[in-house]
N, C-alpha and C positions, 0 to 999 in steps of 0.2 A: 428670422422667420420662426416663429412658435410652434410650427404644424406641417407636417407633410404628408402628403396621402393622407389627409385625416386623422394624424397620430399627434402626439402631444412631445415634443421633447423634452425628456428629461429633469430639467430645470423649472419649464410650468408644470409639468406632473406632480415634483416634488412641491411645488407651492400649494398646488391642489391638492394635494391628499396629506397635506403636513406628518410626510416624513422626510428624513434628509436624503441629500442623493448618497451621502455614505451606506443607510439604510438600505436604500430601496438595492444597491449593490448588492448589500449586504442577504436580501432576499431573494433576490435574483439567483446567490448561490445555494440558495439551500430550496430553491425550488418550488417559495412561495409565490413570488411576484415575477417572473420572468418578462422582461418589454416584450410587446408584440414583433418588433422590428431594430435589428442595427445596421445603421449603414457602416456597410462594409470599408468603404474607404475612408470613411473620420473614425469609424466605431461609435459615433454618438448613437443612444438609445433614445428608443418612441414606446411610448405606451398607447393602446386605444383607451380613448373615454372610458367606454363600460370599464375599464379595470381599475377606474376611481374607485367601485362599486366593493372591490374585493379588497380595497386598500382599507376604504372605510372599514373595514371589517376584521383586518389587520392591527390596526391603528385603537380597534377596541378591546381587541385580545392583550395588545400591546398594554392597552393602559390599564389592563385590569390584573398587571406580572404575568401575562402568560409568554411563557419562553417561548422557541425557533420550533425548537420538534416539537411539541404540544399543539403549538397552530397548525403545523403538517399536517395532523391529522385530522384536527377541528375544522381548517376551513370548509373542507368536503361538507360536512355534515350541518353546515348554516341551511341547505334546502329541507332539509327536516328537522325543525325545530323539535319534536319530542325527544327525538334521539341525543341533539346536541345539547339538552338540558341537565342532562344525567351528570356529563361532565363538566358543565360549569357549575354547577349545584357543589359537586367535591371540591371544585377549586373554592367556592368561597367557601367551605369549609374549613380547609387550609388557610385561607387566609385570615379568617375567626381563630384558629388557633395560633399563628404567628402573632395577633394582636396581642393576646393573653401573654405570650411568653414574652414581649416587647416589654407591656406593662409590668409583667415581672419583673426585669431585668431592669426597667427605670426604679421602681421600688429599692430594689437591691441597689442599684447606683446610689440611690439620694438615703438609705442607710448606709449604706458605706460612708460619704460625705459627712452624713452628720454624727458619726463614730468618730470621723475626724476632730472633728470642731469641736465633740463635747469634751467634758475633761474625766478620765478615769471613775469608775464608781469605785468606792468604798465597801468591801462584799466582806462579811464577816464569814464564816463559814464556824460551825458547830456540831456537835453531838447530842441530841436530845432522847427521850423514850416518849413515844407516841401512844398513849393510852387505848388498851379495847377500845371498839366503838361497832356498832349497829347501824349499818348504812344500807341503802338501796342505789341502786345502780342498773345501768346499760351499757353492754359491752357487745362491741361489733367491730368489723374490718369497713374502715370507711376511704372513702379517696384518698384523701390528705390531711394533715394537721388541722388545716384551716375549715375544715368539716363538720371539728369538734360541735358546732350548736345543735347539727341536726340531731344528734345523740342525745341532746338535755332536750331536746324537744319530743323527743320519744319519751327520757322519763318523768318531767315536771307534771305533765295532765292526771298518772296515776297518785301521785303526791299531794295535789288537791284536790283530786276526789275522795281520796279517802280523810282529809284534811289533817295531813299529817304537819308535825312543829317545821317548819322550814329554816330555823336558827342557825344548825348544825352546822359544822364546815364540809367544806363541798369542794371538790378538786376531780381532777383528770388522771387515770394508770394508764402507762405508755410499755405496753406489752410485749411488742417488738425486742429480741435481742440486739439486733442493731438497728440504726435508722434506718426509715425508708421514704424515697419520696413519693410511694403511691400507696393504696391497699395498705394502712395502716393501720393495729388491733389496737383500740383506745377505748378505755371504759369509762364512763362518766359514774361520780356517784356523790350521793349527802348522806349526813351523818344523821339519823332520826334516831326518836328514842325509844323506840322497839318495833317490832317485824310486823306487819300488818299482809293482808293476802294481794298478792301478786298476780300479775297475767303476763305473760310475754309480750315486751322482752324485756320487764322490771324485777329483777329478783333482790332478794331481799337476803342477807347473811352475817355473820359475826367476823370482824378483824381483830384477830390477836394483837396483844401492847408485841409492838416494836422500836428498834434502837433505830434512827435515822441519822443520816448526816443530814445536813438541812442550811440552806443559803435562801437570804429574802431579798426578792428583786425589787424596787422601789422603780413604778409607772410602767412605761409601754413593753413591747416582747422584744423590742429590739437591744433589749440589754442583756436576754437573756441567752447570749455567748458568754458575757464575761462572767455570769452567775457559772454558768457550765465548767468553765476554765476553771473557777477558786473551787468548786466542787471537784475537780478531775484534779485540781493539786492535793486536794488533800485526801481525798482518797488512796492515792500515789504515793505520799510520803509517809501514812497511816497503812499503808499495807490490808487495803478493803478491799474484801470482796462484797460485792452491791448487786442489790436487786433491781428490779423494774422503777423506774423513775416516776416518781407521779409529783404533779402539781398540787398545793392546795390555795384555792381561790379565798386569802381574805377577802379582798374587795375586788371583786370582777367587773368585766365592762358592763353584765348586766345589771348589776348594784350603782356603778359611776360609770357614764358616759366618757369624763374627762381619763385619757390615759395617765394624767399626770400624777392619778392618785389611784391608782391602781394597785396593788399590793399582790405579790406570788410568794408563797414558801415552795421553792424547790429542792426536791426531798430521794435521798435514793437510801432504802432498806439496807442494813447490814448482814448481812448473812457471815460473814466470818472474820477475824482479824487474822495477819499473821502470826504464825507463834514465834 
């Protein structure tokens, strides 16, 4: 018999509101779904019809990650919708950022893998002296590494209006004392050949000749751990002290699209050797 008193046992219930009877147990304890009725002497459970109504609604929290105690308090408030929007609104915000950090983390998976597969680079690592030079630049605390354009995008439009040479090399200072993965102080700048007037937040100034260690990455950023590594050995066994780290873009992805011909001088200032 499917129904008693007009209740639904159990078993049709759960076909009807596709949750399992493990489930529906399982809510029963926590005081969302309770059956209408158990008989006493089997213990079998009955649910009424209308409480399809509140399953549906369960079953949507459900599919959307919402835990046990989240719905405790969300169901109440399915009769005013204004109210109950506030907090699904956060939940899929939460879930936009879970997305992001997945996608990270598959990125980081499949460089790892292809770390694997590839076969060691070849990193030369040197000492050069970086000549004066007259560059313009913008420097700000931005999200993250991966930021870096909106900074060249602040200062490229003052660079062709004044129509200044765009030849010059062009690279990134990483001003940070140590890494960080948010709020990071990165200055974009090119080499031009002399100061022209400026507005914020493009200034314009002179860099003294410096001694640099200097390692050149050949193609995409995913190599450049192993750049860092032959730079942190010899720095190490040279006895440096080093400055702020800065990149310089021979060929950048906005010059080459293709990563494969990408070119970086990664470069860290010497400020002192040991004695």
């Amino acid at each position: 018999m499917d129904h008693e008193n007009g209740l639904l046992q159990i078993g049709v219930f759960s076909r009807l509101s596709r949750i399992s009877v493990r489930m529906l147990r399982h809510y029963a304890e926590h005081g969302l779904l309770a059956p209408e009725w158990v008989d006493p002497a089997s213990g079998y459970r009955h649910y009424g019809v209308d409480q399809l109504g509140t399953a549906e609604r369960i079953v949507g929290l459900r599919d959307a990650g919402i835990g046990v105690a989240e719905m405790a308090a969300l169901l109440p408030l399915f009769d005013d919708p204004t109210t109950l929007s506030a907090p699904l609104l956060a939940h899929r915000h939460q879930l936009l950022q879970s997305q992001d950090q997945v996608r990270q983390r598959l990125s980081a998976l499949d460089r790892l893998v292809h770390q694997l597969e590839e076969q060691k680079m070849t990193i030369e690592v040197h000492t050069t002296k970086m000549p004066a030079m007259t560059i313009a630049a913008v420097r700000d605390v931005i999200g993250n590494y991966a930021d870096e354009p909106q900074l060249w995008e602040r200062l490229m439009p003052q660079l062709l209006a004044n129509l200044v040479d765009l030849t010059g090399i062009g690279g990134a200072t990483f001003h940070d004392e140590d890494y960080q993965d948010t709020d990071v102080d990165v200055e974009v700048w090119l080499q031009i050949p002399e100061e022209f007037p400026t507005t914020a937040p493009v200034t314009c100034r002179e860099v003294p000749e410096q001694e640099v260690v200097l390692a050149t990455l050949h193609g995409n950023y995913e190599g450049m751990s192993q750049v860092s590594a032959a730079l942190g050995a010899h720095v190490a066994e040279n006895g440096l002290s080093v400055g702020p780290m800065f990149n310089i873009y021979r060929v950048s992805p906005a010059q080459d699209p293709d990563p494969a011909n990408w070119v970086t001088d990664v470069c860290l200032p010497i400020i002192a050797r040991a004695s």
